[in-house]
GUVONU-752212 format. One record per residue (C-alpha): residue number from 1; residue in one letter; x, y, z. Coordinates in steps of 0.05 Angstrom, whole numbers, always signed. Layout:
BEGIN
<NUM "a" <X Y Z>>
...
This chain:
BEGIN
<1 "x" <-585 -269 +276>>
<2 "x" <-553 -336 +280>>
<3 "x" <-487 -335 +327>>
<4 "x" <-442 -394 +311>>
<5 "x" <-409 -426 +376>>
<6 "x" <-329 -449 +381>>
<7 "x" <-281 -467 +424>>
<8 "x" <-227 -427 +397>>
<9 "x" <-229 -373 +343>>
<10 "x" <-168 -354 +303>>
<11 "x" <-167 -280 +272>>
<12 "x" <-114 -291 +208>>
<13 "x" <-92 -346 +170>>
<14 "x" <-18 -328 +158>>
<15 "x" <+44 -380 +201>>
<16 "x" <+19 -367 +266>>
<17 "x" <-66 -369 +245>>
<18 "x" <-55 -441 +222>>
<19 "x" <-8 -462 +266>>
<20 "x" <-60 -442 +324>>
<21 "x" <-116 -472 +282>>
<22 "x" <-90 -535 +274>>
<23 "x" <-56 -554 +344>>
<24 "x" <-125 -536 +374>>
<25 "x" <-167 -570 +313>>
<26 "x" <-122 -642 +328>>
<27 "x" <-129 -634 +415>>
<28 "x" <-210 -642 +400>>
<29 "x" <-236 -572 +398>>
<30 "x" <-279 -536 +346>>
<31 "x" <-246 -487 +316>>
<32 "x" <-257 -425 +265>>
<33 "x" <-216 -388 +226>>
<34 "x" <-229 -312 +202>>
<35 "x" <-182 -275 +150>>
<36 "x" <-204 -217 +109>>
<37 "x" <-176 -241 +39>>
<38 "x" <-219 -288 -1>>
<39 "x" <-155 -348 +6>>
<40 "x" <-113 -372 +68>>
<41 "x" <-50 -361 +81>>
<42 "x" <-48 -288 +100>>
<43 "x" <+1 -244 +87>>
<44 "x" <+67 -292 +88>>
<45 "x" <+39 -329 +29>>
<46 "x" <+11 -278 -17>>
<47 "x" <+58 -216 -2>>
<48 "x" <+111 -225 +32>>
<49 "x" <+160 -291 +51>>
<50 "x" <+130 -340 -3>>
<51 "x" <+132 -283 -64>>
<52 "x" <+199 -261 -48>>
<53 "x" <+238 -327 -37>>
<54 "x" <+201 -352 -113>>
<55 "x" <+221 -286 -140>>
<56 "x" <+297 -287 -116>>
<57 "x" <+295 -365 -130>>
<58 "x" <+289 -342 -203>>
<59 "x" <+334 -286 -203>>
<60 "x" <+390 -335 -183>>
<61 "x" <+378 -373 -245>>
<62 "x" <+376 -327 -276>>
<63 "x" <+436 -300 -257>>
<64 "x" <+474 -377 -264>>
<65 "x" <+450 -371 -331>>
<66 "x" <+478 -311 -350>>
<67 "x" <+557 -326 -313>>
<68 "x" <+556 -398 -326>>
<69 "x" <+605 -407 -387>>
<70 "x" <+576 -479 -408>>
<71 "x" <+507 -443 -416>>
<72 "x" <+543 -403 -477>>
<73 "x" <+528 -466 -522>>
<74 "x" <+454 -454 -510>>
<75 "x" <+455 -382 -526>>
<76 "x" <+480 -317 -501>>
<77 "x" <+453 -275 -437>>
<78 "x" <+384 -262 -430>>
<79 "x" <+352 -208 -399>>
<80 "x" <+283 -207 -361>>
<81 "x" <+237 -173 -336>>
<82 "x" <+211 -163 -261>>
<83 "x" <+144 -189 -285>>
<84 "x" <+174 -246 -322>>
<85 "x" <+198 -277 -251>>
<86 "x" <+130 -248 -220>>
<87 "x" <+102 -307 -254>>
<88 "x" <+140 -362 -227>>
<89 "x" <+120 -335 -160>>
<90 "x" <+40 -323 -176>>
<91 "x" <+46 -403 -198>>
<92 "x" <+82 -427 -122>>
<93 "x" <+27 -377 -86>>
<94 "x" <-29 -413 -120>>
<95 "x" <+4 -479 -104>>
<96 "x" <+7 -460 -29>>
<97 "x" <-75 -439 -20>>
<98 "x" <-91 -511 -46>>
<99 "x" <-49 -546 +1>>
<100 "x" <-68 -500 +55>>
<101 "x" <-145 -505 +40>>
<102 "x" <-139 -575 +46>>
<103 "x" <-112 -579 +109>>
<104 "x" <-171 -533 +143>>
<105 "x" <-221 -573 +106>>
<106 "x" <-184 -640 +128>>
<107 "x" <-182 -614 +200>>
<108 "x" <-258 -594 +197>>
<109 "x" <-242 -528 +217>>
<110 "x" <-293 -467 +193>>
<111 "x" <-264 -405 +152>>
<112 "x" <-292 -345 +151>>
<113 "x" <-264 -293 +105>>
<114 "x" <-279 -221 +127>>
<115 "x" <-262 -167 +171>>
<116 "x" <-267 -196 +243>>
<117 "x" <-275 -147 +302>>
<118 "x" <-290 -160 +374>>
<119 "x" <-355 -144 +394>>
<120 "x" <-341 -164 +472>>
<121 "x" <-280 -208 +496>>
<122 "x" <-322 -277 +477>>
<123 "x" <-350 -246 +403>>
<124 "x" <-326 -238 +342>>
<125 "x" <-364 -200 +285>>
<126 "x" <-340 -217 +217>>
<127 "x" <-362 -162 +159>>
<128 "x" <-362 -210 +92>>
<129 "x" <-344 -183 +35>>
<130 "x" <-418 -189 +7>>
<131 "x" <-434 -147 +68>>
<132 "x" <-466 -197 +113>>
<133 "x" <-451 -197 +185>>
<134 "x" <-427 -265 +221>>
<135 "x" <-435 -267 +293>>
<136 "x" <-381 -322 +328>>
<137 "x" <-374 -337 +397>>
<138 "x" <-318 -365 +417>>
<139 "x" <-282 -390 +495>>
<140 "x" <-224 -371 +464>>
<141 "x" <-197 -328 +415>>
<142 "x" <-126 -325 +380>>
<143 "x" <-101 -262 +341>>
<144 "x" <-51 -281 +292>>
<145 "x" <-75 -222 +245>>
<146 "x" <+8 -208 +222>>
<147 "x" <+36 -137 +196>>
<148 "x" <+38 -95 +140>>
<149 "x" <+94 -44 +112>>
<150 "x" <+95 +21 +158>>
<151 "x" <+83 +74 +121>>
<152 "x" <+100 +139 +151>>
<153 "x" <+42 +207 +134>>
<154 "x" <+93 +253 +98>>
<155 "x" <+104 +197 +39>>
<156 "x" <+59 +194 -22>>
<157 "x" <+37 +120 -24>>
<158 "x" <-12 +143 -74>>
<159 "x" <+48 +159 -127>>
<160 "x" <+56 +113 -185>>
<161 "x" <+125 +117 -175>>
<162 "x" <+130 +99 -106>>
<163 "x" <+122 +27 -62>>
<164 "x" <+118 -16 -9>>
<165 "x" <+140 -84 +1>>
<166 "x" <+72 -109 -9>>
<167 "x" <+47 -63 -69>>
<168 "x" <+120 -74 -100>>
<169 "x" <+88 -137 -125>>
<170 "x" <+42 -108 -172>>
<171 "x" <+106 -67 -212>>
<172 "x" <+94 -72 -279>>
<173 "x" <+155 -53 -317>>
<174 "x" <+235 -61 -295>>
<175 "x" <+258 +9 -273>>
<176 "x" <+335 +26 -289>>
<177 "x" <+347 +55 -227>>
<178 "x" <+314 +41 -163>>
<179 "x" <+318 +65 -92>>
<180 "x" <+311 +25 -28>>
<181 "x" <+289 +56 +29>>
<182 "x" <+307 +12 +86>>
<183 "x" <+369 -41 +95>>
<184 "x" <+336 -82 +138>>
<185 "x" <+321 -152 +113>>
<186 "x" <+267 -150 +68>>
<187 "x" <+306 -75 +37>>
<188 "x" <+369 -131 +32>>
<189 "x" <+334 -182 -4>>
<190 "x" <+305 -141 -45>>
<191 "x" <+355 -105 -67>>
<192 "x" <+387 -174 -90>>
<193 "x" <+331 -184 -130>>
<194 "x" <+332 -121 -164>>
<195 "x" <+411 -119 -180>>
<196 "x" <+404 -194 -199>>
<197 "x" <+356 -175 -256>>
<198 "x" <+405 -115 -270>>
<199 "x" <+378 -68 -245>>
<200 "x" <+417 +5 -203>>
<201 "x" <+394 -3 -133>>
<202 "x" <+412 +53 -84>>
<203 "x" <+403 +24 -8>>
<204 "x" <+397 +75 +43>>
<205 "x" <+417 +48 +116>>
<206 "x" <+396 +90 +168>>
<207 "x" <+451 +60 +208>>
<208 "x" <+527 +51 +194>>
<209 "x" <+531 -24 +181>>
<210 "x" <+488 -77 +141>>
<211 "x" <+443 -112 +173>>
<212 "x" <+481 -99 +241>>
<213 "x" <+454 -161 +288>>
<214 "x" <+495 -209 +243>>
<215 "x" <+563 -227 +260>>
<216 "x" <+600 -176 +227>>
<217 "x" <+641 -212 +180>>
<218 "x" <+577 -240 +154>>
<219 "x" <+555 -171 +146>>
<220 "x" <+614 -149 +107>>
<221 "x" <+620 -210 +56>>
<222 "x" <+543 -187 +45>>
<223 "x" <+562 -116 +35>>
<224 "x" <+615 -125 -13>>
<225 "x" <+574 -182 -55>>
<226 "x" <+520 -127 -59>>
<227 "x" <+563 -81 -85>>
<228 "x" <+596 -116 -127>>
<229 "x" <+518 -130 -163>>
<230 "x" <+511 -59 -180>>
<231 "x" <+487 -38 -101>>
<232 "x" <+509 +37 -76>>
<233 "x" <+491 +31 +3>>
<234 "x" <+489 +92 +36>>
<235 "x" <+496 +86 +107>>
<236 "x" <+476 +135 +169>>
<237 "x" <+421 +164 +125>>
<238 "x" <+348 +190 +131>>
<239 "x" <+302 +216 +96>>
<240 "x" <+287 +295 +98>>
<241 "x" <+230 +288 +34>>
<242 "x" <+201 +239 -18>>
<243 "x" <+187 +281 -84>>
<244 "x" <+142 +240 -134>>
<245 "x" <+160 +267 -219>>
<246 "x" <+112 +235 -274>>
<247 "x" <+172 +198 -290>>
<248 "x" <+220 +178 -230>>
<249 "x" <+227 +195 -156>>
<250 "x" <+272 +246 -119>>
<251 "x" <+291 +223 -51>>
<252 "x" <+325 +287 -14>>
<253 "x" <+360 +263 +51>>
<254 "x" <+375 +300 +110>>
<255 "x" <+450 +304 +92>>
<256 "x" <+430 +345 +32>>
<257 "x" <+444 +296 -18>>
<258 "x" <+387 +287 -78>>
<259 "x" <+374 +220 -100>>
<260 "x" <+332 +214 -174>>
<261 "x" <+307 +142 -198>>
<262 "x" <+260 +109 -242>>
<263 "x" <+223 +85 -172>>
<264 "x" <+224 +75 -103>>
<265 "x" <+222 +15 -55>>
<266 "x" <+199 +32 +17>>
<267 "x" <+222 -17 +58>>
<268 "x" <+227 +15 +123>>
<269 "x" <+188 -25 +190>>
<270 "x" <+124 -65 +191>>
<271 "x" <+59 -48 +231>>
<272 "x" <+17 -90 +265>>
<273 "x" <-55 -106 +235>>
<274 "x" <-90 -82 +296>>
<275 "x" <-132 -19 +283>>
<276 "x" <-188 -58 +256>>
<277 "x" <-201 -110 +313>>
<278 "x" <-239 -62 +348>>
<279 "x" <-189 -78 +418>>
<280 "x" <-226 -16 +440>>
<281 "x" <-275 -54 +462>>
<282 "x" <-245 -102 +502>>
<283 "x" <-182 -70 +536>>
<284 "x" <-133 -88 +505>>
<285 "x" <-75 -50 +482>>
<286 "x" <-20 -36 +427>>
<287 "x" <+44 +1 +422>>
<288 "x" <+66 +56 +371>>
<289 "x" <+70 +0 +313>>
<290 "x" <+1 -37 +328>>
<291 "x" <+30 -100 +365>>
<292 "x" <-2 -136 +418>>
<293 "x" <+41 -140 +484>>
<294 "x" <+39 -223 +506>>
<295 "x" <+57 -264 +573>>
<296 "x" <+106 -329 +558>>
<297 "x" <+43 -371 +547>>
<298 "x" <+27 -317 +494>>
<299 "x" <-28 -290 +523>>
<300 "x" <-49 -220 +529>>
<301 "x" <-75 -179 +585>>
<302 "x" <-150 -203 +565>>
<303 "x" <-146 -276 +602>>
<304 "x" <-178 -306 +551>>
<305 "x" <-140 -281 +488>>
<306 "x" <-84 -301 +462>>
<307 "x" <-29 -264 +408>>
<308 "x" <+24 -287 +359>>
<309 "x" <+62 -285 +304>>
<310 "x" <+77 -213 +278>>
<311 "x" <+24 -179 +309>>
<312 "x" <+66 -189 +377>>
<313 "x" <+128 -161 +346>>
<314 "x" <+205 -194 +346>>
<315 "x" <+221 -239 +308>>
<316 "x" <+168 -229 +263>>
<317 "x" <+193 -296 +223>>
<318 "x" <+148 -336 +186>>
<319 "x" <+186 -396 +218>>
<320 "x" <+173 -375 +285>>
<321 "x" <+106 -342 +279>>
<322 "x" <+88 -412 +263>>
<323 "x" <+116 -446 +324>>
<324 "x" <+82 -377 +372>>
<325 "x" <+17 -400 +343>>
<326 "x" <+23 -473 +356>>
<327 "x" <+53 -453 +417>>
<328 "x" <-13 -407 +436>>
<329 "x" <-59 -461 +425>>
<330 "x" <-21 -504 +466>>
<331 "x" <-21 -458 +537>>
<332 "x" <-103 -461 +509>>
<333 "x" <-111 -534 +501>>
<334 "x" <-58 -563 +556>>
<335 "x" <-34 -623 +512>>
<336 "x" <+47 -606 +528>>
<337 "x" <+56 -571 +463>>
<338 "x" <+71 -505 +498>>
<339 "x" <+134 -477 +498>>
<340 "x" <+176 -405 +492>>
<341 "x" <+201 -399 +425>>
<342 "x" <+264 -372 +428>>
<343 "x" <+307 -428 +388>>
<344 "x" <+299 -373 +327>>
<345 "x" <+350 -385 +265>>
<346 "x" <+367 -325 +225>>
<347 "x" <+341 -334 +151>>
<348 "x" <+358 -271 +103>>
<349 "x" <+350 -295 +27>>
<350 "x" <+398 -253 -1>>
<351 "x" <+442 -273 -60>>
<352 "x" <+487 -310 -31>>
<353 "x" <+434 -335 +27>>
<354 "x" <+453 -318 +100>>
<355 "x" <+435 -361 +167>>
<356 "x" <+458 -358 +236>>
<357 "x" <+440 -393 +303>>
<358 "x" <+475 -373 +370>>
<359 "x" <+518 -318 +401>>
<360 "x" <+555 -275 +345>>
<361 "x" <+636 -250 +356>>
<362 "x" <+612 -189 +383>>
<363 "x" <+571 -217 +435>>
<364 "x" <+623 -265 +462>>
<365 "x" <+675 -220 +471>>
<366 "x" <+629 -171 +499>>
<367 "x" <+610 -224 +548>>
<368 "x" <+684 -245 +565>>
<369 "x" <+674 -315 +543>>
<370 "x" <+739 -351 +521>>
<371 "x" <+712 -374 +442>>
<372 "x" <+754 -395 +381>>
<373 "x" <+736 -395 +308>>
<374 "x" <+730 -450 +263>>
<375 "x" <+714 -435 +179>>
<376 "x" <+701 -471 +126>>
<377 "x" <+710 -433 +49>>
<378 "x" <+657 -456 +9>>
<379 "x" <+709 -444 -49>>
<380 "x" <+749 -507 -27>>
<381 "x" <+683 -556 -19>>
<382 "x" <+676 -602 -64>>
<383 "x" <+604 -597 -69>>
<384 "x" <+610 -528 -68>>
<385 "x" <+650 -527 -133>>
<386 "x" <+611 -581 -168>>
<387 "x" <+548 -529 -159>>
<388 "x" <+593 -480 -184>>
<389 "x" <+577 -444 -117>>
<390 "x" <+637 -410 -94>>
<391 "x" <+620 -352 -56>>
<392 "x" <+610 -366 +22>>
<393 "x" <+635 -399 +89>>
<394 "x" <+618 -440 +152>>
<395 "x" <+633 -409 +218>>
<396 "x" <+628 -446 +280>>
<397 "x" <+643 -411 +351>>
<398 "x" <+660 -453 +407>>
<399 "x" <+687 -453 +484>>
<400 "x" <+760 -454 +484>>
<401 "x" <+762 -505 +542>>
<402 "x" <+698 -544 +528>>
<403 "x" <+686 -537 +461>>
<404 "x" <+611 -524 +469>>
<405 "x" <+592 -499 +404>>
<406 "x" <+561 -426 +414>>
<407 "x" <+547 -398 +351>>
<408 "x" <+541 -421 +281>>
<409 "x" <+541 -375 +217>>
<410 "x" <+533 -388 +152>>
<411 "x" <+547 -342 +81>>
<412 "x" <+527 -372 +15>>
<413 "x" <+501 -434 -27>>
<414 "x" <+448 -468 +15>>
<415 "x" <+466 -428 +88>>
<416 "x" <+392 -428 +108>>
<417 "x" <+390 -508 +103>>
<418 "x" <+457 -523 +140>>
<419 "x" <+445 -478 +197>>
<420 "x" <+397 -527 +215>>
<421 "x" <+455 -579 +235>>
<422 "x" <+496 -538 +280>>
<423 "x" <+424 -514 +313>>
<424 "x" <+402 -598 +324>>
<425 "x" <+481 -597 +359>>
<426 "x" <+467 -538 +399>>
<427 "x" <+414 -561 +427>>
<428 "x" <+446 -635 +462>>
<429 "x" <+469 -632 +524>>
<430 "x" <+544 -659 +541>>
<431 "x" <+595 -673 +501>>
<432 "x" <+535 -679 +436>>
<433 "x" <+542 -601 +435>>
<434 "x" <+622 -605 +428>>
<435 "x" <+663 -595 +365>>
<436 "x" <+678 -662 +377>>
<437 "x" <+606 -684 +344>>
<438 "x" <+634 -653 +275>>
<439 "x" <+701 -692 +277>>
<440 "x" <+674 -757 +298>>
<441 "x" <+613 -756 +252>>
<442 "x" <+620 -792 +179>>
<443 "x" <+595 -736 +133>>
<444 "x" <+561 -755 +59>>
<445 "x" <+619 -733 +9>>
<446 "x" <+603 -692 -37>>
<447 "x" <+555 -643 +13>>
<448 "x" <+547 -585 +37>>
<449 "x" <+537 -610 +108>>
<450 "x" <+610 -635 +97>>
<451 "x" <+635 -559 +127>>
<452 "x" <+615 -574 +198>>
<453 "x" <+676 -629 +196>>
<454 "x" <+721 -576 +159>>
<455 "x" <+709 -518 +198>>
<456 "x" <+717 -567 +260>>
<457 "x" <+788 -589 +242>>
<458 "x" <+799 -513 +229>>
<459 "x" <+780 -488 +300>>
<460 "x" <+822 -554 +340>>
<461 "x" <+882 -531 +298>>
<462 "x" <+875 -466 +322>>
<463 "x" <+875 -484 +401>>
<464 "x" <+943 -489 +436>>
């Protein structure tokens, strides 16, 4: 049997797989990569953050269409279908394995697709799917095999009627009425999609506030734009049962209330993709979801293997499984390109978008720091109202008496794109991470990017 030798060996292809791959494939070592679908890109591009961010891109034009008075000279409101926008997101996913192809093949680094196990710590074993075993041996290996929807024994996956975030992608029809297990972000975004295509969405929060790491006032302006698209949240609610019909779901809660719909979402944790690595056999352990526990060089308690991405638990972003992977290879390769990744932006792609970078109200008064607020209303922008974007603000948080900037949320049109500038500012040193930056900076008029500068005038005049 033919064993192929490598320097390092990545198990998965997703963010954190390619980011690994690649950092170690450009330092000069000889790299393979193993997934078990038959295209890259693992999970984030096929079932989760690249599917849902097409489909709610074409939910919100859909939904412009149908509230924007000047369309009215093209033709009245149309209605479509879930697997109408399905489409425009099967198109972007094949659009992503061609560019990500090319950029193993132009970094001469070997795929593999198949089941990879370890055989010992320095051998992999891939099972193709034509049933031939591939023997690799590797210095190094990296497992950046992501998650996959936890799905709890007592709930009928098997049901028709009844789906994960991942098999949600193969619904066929538009349900009237559907239930969303789960308010955490992907049960959030979702449940934008769903009312944006008109759709009743019931969300059931197991705790009493949306999404409850945001600032709070961020949490509430999502909240009521939910429900004002046709969203009932439920808060402070579990499950008790899950009963399947031939035509709907029942979901029966522990508070005794029954819920009936056409179909339901669960959207309720993610699990590691560990049980089939065979870790067994080399000592290493997971926790009670499957993830891999890591040192801040990302490294597990094998010396020679590495973790990262969502197999190793929080953030579990695409954005910084990406950077944990490059990160990985770095502490492998030594070529300065380690580092902790903890500079995380919050991304939620709800309708209206949501991004955040820094300490939150709650946090800073909890910590006794002296912080003021300064906001910018998207409805007084002018490129805001040009868009015909309304809905949303710009909240900065800074020192009283230094002016540090310390937090920076964002609500509405585009908030995933400008967090990015108060995150650059937060990260200067001196008087470059002041409010001053925003005052004394010339911002492009019309933009976006234009709030920083309101919201900075907002918080001065609010100092005495």
């Amino acid at each position: 049997m033919a064993v192929y030798n490598y320097d390092v060996v990545v198990l998965g292809s997703g963010p954190a797989g390619e980011g690994a791959a690649m950092n170690a494939a450009k330092a000069g070592r000889k790299v393979a990569v193993v997934d078990d679908r038959r295209e890259v890109g693992g999970n984030c591009t096929h079932l989760g953050t690249i599917p849902s961010k097409a489909l709610r891109h074409s939910v919100r034009q859909i939904m412009q269409f149908n509230t924007n008075p000047m369309f009215r000279q093209i033709g009245e409101p149309r209605w479509f279908s879930f697997p109408d926008v399905l489409k425009s997101a099967e198109r972007v996913i094949a659009k992503q394995v061609t560019s990500r192809t090319g950029y193993y093949a132009r970094n001469r680094i070997d795929v593999f697709f198949g089941t990879g196990s370890f055989a010992d710590e320095q051998t992999i074993e891939v099972v193709c799917p034509n049933g031939v075993v591939e023997t690799l041996s590797a210095k190094q290996v990296i497992i950046a095999t992501g998650s996959r929807p936890y799905r709890p024994a007592d709930v009928d996956f098997n049901h028709p009627r009844v789906y994960d975030s991942d098999t949600i992608l193969t619904l066929s029809h538009t349900p009237r009425r559907l239930i969303i297990y789960g308010a955490g972000v992907i049960g959030s975004e979702y449940a934008s999609i769903f009312s944006g295509l008109g759709v009743l969405v019931d969300l059931i929060d197991n705790r009493d506030q949306l999404l409850s790491f945001l600032d709070s006032e961020i949490s509430d302006a999502l909240s009521y734009h939910l429900r004002t698209n046709n969203v009932l949240i439920r808060h402070n609610e579990e499950y008790e049962r899950i009963e399947g019909l031939d035509n709907g779901v029942i979901l029966h809660l522990k508070s005794g209330k029954k819920i009936k719909a056409d179909a339901l979402l669960w959207c309720n944790g993610r699990t590691g993709n560990t049980d089939k690595l065979g870790l067994e056999n080399i000592g290493i352990s997971v926790n009670s979801r499957g993830q891999v526990q890591v040192d801040e060089h990302y490294r597990t308690e094998v010396p020679n293997i590495y973790a990262a991405g969502d197999v190793i638990g929080w953030p579990s972003l695409a954005s910084a499984a990406a950077d944990q992977g490059r990160s990985a290879a770095g502490s492998i390769v030594d070529n300065g390109s380690w580092r902790i990744v903890d500079d995380i932006p919050t991304g939620i792609y709800t309708i209206p978008e949501i991004s955040s970078i820094g300490k939150n109200e709650h946090e800073l008064t909890k910590a006794k720091i002296p912080y003021e607020v300064g906001k910018a209303f998207f409805k007084s922008m002018a490129r805001a109202q040009i868009s015909h974007e309304p809905v949303g603000m710009l909240k900065i948080l800074f020192h009283r008496e230094t002016l540090e900037v310390l937090g920076v949320h964002c609500f509405g049109y585009q908030a995933s794109e400008i967090v990015h500038i108060g995150q650059a500012i937060m990260n200067q040193k001196g008087e470059a991470n002041t409010l001053k930056y925003f005052v004394n900076t010339t911002f492009n008029y019309p933009t976006m990017a234009e709030a920083y500068r309101v919201a900075a005038f907002d918080g001065l005049n609010r100092l005495f």
